[in-house]
Every structure is written in C-alpha cells, then in structure tokens.
FIPAMAR-797578 format. One line per 4 residues: for each residue x, y, z of C-alpha. Coordinates in nm, 4 decimals. Each point is the difference from the previous one (the first is absolute). Layout:
% residues N
X/Y/Z | ...
//
This chain:
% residues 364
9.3127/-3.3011/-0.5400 | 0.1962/0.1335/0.2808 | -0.1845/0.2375/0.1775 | 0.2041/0.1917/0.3196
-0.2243/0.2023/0.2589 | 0.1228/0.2650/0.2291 | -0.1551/0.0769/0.3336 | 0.0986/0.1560/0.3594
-0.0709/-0.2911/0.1718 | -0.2361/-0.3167/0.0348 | -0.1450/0.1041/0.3222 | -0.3697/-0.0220/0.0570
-0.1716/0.2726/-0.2381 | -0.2386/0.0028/-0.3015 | 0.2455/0.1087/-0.2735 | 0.2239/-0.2668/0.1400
-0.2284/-0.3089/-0.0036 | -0.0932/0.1271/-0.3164 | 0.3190/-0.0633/-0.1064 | 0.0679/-0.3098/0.1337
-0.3415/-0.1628/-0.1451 | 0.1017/0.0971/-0.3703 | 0.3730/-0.0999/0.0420 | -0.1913/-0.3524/0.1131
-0.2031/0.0012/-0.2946 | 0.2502/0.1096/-0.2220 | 0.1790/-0.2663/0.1266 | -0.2185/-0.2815/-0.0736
-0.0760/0.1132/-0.3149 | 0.3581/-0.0614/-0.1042 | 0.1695/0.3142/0.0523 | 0.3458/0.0679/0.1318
-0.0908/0.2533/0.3232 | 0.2666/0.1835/0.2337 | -0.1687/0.2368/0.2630 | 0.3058/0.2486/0.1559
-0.1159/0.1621/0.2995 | 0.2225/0.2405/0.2164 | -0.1072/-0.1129/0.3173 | 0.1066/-0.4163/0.0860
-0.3884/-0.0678/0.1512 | -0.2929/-0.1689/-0.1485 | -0.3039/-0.0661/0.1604 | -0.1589/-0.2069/-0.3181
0.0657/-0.3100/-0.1417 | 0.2118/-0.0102/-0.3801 | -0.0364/-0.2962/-0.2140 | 0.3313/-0.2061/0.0159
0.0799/0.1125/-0.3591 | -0.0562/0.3394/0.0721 | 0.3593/0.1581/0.0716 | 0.0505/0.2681/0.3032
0.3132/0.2120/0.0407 | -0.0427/0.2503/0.2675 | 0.2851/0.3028/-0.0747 | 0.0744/0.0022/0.3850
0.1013/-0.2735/0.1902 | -0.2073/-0.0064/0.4247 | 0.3141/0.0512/0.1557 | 0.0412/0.3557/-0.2309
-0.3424/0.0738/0.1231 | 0.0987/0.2969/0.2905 | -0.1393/0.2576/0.1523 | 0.2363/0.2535/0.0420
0.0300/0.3102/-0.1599 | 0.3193/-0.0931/-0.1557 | -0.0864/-0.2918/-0.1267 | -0.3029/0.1045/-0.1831
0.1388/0.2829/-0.1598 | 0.2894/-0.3024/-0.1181 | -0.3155/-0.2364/-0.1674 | -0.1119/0.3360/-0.2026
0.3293/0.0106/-0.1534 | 0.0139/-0.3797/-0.0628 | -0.3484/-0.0995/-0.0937 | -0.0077/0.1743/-0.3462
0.3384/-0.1403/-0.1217 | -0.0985/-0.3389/0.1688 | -0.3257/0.0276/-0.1694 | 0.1573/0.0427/-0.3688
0.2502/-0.2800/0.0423 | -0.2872/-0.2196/0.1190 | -0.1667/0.0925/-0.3087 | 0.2353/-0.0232/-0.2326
0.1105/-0.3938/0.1141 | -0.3421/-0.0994/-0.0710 | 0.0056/0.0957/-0.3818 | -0.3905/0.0365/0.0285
-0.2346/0.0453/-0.3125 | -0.1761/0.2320/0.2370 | -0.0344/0.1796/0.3297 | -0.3379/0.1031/0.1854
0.0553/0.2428/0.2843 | -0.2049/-0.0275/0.2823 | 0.1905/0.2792/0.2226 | -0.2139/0.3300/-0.0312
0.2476/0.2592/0.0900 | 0.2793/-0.1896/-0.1578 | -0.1527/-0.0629/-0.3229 | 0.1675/0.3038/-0.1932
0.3180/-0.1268/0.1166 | -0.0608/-0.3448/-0.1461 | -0.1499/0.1334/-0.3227 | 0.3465/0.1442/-0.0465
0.2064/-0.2987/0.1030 | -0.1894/-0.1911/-0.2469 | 0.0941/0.2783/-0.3119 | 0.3424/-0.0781/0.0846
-0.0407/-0.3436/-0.0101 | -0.2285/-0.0055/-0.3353 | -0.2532/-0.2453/0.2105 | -0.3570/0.0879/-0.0196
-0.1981/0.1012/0.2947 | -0.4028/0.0507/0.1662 | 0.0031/0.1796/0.2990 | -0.2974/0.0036/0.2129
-0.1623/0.2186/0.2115 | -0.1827/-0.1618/0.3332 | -0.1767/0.3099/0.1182 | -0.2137/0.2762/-0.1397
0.1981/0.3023/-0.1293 | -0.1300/0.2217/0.2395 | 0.1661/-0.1654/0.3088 | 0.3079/0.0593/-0.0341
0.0515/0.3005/-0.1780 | 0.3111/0.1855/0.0009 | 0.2236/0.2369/-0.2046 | 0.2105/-0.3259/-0.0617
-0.2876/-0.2089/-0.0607 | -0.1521/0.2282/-0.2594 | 0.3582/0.0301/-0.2087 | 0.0078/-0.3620/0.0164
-0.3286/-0.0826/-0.1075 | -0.0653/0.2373/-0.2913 | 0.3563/0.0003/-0.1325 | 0.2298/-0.3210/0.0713
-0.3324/-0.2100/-0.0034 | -0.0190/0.1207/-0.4130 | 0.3581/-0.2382/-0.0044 | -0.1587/-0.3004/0.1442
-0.1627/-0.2601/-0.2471 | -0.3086/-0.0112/0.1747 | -0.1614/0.1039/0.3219 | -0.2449/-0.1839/0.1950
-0.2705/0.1662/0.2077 | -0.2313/-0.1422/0.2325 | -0.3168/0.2076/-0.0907 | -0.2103/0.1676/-0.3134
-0.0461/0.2762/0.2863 | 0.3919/0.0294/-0.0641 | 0.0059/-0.0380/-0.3434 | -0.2257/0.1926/-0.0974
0.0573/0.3038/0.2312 | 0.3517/0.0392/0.0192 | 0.2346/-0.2618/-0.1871 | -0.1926/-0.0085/-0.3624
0.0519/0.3809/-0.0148 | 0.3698/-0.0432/-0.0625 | 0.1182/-0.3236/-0.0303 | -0.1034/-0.2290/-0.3328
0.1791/-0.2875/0.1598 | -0.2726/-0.0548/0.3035 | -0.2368/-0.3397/0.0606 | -0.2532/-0.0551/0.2823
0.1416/-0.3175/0.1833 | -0.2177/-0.0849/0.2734 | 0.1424/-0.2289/0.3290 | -0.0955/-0.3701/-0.0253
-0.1995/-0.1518/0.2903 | 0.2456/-0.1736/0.1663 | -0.2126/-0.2825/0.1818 | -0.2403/-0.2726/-0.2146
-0.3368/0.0993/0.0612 | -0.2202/-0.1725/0.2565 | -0.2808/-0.1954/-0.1555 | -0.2041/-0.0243/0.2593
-0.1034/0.2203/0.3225 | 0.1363/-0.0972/0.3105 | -0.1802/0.1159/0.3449 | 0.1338/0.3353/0.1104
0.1371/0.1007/0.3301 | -0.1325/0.3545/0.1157 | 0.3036/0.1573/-0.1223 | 0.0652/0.3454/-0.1784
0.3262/-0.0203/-0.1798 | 0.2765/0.2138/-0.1166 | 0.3942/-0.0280/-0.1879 | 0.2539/0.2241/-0.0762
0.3303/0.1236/0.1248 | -0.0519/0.1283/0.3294 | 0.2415/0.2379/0.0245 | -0.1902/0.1992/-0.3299
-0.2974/-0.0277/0.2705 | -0.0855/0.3499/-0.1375 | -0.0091/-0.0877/-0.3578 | -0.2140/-0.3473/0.0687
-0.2082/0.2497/0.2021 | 0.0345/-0.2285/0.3592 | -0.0553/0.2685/0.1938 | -0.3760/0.0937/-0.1231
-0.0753/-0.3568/-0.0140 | 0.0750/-0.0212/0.3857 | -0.2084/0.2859/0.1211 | -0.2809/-0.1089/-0.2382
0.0199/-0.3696/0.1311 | -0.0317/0.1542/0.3144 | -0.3389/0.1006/-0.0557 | -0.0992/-0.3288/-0.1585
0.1369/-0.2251/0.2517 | -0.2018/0.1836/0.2794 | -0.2999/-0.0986/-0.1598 | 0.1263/-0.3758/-0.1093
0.2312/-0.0349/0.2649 | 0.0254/-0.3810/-0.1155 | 0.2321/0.1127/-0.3271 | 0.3847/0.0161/-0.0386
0.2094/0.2126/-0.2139 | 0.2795/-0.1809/-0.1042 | 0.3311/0.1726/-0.1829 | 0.2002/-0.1606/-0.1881
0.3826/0.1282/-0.1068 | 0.3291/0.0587/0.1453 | 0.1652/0.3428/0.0960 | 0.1084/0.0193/0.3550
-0.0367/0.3674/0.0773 | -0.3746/0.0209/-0.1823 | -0.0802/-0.2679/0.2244 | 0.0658/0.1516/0.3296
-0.1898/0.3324/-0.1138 | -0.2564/-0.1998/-0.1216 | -0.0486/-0.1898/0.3512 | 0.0516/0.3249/0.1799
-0.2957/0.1520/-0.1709 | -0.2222/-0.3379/0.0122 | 0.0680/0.0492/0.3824 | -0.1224/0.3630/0.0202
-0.3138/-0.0761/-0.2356 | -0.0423/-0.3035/0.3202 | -0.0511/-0.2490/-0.3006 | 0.3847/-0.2006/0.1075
-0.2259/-0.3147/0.0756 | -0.1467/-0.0163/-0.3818 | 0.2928/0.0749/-0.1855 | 0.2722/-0.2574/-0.0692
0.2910/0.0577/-0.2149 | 0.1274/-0.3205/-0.2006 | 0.3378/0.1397/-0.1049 | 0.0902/-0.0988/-0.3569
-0.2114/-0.2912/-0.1027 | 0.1204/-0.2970/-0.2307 | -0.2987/-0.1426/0.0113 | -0.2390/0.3642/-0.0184
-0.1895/-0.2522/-0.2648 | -0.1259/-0.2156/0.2913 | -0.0920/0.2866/0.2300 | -0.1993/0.1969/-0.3140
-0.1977/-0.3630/-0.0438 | -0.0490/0.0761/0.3825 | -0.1559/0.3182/0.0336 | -0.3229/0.1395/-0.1091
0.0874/0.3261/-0.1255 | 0.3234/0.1737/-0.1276 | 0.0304/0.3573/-0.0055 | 0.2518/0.2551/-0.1841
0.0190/0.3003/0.1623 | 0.2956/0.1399/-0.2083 | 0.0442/0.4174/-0.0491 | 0.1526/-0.1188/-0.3554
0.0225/-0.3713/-0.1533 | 0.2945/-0.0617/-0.2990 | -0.2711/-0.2642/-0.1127 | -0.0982/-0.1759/0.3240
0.1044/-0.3700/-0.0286 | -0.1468/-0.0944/0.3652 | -0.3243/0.0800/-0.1679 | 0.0335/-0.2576/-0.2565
0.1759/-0.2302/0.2193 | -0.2983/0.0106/0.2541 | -0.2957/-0.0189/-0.2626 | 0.1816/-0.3521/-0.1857
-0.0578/-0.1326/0.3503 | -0.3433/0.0742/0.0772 | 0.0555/0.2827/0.2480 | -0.2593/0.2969/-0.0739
0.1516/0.3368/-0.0888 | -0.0675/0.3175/0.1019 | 0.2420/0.3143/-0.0906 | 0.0158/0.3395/-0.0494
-0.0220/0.1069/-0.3570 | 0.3570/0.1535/0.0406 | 0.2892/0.1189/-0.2567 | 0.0697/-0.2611/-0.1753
-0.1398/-0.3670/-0.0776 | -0.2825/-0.0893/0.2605 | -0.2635/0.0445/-0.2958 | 0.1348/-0.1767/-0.2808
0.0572/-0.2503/0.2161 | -0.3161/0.0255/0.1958 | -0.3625/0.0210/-0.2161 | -0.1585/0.1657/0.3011
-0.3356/-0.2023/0.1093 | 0.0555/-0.2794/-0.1956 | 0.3593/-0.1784/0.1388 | 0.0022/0.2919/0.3045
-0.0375/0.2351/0.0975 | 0.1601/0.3787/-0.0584 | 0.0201/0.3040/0.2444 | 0.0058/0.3953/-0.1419
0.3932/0.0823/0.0885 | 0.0372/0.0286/0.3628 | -0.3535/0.0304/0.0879 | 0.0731/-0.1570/0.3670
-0.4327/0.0343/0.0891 | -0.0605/-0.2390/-0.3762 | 0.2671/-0.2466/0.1000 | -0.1288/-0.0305/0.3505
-0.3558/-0.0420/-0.1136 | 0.1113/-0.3072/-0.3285 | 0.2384/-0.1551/0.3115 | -0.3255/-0.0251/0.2115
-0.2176/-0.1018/-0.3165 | 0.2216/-0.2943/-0.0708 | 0.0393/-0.0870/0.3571 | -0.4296/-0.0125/0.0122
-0.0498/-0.1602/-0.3408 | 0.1275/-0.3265/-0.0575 | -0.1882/-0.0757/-0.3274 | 0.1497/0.3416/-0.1767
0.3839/-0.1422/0.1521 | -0.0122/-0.3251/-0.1992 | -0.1351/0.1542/-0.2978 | 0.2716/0.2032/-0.0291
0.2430/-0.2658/0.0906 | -0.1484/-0.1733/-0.2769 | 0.0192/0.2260/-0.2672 | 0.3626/0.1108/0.1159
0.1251/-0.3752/-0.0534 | -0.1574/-0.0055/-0.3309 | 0.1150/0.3320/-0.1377 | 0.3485/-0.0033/0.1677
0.1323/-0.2440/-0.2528 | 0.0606/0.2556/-0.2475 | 0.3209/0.0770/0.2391 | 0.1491/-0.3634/-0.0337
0.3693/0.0091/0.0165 | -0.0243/-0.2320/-0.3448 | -0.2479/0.2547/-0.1744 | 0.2620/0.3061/0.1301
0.3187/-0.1676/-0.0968 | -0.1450/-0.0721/-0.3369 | -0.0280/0.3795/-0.0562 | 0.3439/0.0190/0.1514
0.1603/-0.2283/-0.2132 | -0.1784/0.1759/-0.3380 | 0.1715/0.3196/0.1582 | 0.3265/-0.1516/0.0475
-0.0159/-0.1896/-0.3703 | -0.0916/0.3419/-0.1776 | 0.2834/0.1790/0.2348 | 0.2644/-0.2652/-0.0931
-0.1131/-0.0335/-0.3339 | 0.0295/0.4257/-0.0720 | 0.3301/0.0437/0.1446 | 0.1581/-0.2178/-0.2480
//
C-alpha cells in the first residue's frame, strides 16, 4: 500500500517522532511511505525506504515579511501537486491546524485520508478550530485522537468517524535498572515553557534543592527564547548552579537511563509521550494529573506516581519522597518497564494498520 503523510516539519517534537517511528514501521512492514513536510529539517532518522519531500527547498526558508507571506501562497498549491504525483492509496495528516485544508485536498483528489490530532481539544481552541473540527472533520475518513478523555468528552459527541490512537514508546524498554545519577529530569519545547509548566517546576526545585543541595534539574528541549527566560528566572530563584539545560537531545534515551526521577510539570499534556518515553527506560515518574493523558498512561502508585492538577505543595512533597526512598523508586521503575509495553510501536502500528485497511477498504 502506498501510504503518504503530511506534516509541518520533522523537527524535534512528539507528534513528529511519532510520525517518523510509524513511517519506519510502515516501512519495514512492506509499505510504500512518503512523509511531505513544509519545512526542509529533520531532526530524526527515516528508514532508507521511507521517501521525504519537503514542499520548500532551505534556501526558500526566509525571514522576511515578504517572503513569508510568498510561502502562504505557495505551500497549498505546492502541497496538492506533491500529492497528487504520489498517486497514494491514502494520506494521514499530521498538521493540526492544516488538517481541514488537507481533508479537502484529498476530496478533490478521491484519496482517502486519517487526520490526527496531537493535543487535547482544549488547547488550542479557536473559532477556526471549532468549524474545523465539528464540520470538515465529518469529511475525513477517520480521525485519530490521542485520548478516551478526548473521545469521550468532546469528539464522540459529533463525529462517528473517531478512534483512540495512543503514541508508541519510541525507545525499547530497558530490561534492567541501571544506577541513577541524582538527577530530576524534564522535556519539552522550551519555548511552550508555560504549557510544559517550567516555570513552577523552577521555583518548586528551588525549595527542594535547598534542602538536597546535591541534586540537578536537568531540561531537556530546544527553543532559544524559552531558554534565556528560563535561565533568567533559575538565576533569580539563585538555583543557576543546579540547573543545566541539554538543548534538544538525540540521545534523551541515555540521559532518562541516567537520572533518577523524571517529572512532568505540564499546565495541559496532548497525551504526554516524555512520560512513556521515560518509564520504558526505567526513570520513575511523577506528574501532575493534568488535561489530558498523564493517567491513562500513569496507574498512579503502582508504575508512579500522580499529582492533583497543579498542586505545587503535593508535587514538592512526591519529588522529596522519591528523592528519600530508594526502594519505592525501583518499584516503580519496575512496574513501569513491565506495563509500558502495551505502547510498543509494533502493538500501535498494528491498530494503525487495521485503521488504515478498514479506511482503504470503505472508500472503495
């Protein structure tokens, strides 16, 4: 089958390596894949057979004003050209904001098509959003959502089309513990340093470090201008010396294999894929039982650990708890190894690829 995805970019981001581990399997299991992205960067690794056509070549890549306003008017007819040269038996659309747009290239084109939604509905909600969602959603074949939280309180309402599809870990699971480094970790895009709720997680390390003044906080992601706020306000909270930033990490598997405790601090998740990431490698969890994903990814006690919503006093108090308990850490590690294979990237592309057979096979 040849199966065509559409995405922004390949830069370093959940939906994206999402994307590039099921156009690997996909792959591998024999299927023709093209991924077009808009931008020309990619931070992960494609399987040779996987094909990738960015719409804009680096050298089209300006800043200016002008020449922004030029790539809106391009990228769509750019987009349906690419599109149409592939003669796909299906598109998946991994551009939220964008996916209305692709729902109706692919009308035009009689080509089936799954869009998928990488964050909880809530987030980004907008006049725009809504139309697209509850109307031009209805001409999709299918719509993937990360959550039950979103199906079952928003999508299911109106749409008969919908399917829980839940992110595949991306690294093979540990099977063994490694020894720990006395490091609390973190991941996200900086620059949404609001969102991934940096800025509470600095102040409250703050208060942790002064009593184990032997800890780091490491943070892990890119975004330039999160960064520098970020360090501005780990220098008034005196806590500069404990906190490194990594920048975007290649090899964030190592580091989580590393450290003794991750943390997700987030004001909203889409799903939270660093949680998953960090329990396959042995790293104990602790996050806030936010909107949406943390607790059906998270069976709180028993694989970590999970924090009422924002509840900066709790969090403080499990961070210290972990820190002080080492037998209560590996347990969890333990059981998070164990009960993270359900998120396999083979065991989520198979329910991918029964999606994509029953899409395929209703749109003849």
């Amino acid at each position: 089958m040849k199966i065509v995805f559409v995405s922004g970019s390949l830069r370093g981001g959940g939906a994206e390596r999402v994307l590039s581990l099921l156009a690997n399997e996909f792959s591998m299991r024999h299927h023709n894949v093209t991924v077009i992205t808009k931008a020309p960067e990619c931070d992960y690794i494609l399987n040779e057979k996987v094909k990738w056509k960015p719409i804009f070549r680096k050298d089209e890549i300006k800043t200016s004003a002008i020449d922004k306003i030029s790539r809106r008017f391009k990228y769509l007819p750019r987009l349906f050209a690419s599109i149409k040269s592939e003669k796909p038996d299906l598109i998946i659309s991994f551009l939220v904001g964008m996916n209305g747009k692709i729902i109706l290239i692919s009308r035009l084109l009689n080509i089936p098509v799954i869009v998928s939604e990488h964050t909880n509905h809530r987030a980004d909600m907008n006049l725009l959003s809504w139309i697209e969602r509850r109307w031009v959603y209805k001409l999709a074949d299918a719509v993937t959502v990360l959550t039950k939280y979103d199906y079952n309180n928003y999508y299911a309402h109106f749409l008969k089309n919908v399917y829980v599809m839940p992110n595949p870990v991306s690294f093979t699971p540990v099977d063994a513990l490694s020894q720990r480094e006395k490091i609390i970790l973190v991941s996200g895009n900086l620059n949404r340093w609001s969102i991934k709720g940096f800025d509470n997680l600095l102040k409250l390390f703050s208060n942790v470090v002064t009593a184990y003044p032997d800890w780091k906080l490491k943070i892990a992601g890119s975004g330039e201008e999160g960064k520098k706020y970020l360090m501005q306000l780990a220098n008034e909270l005196n806590i500069q010396d404990n906190v490194e930033f990594l920048g975007f990490c290649p090899n964030i598997d190592e580091v989580m294999q590393q450290s003794s405790i991750f943390v997700l601090s987030s004001r909203y998740e889409g799903f939270g894929m660093v949680l998953v990431e960090a329990m396959s490698q042995g790293c104990p969890c602790i996050s806030f039982d936010c909107t949406a994903g943390p607790n059906e990814i998270i069976r709180n006690g028993v694989d970590g650990i999970l924090v009422e919503d924002q509840n900066m006093q709790q969090m403080e108090c499990e961070i210290i708890r972990l820190i002080e308990d080492d037998k209560l850490c590996k347990e969890l590690a333990l059981n998070a190894i164990k009960n993270i294979q359900r998120f396999s990237v083979q065991k989520i592309a198979d329910k991918w690829i029964e999606l994509i057979n029953k899409v395929v096979e209703n749109h003849k």
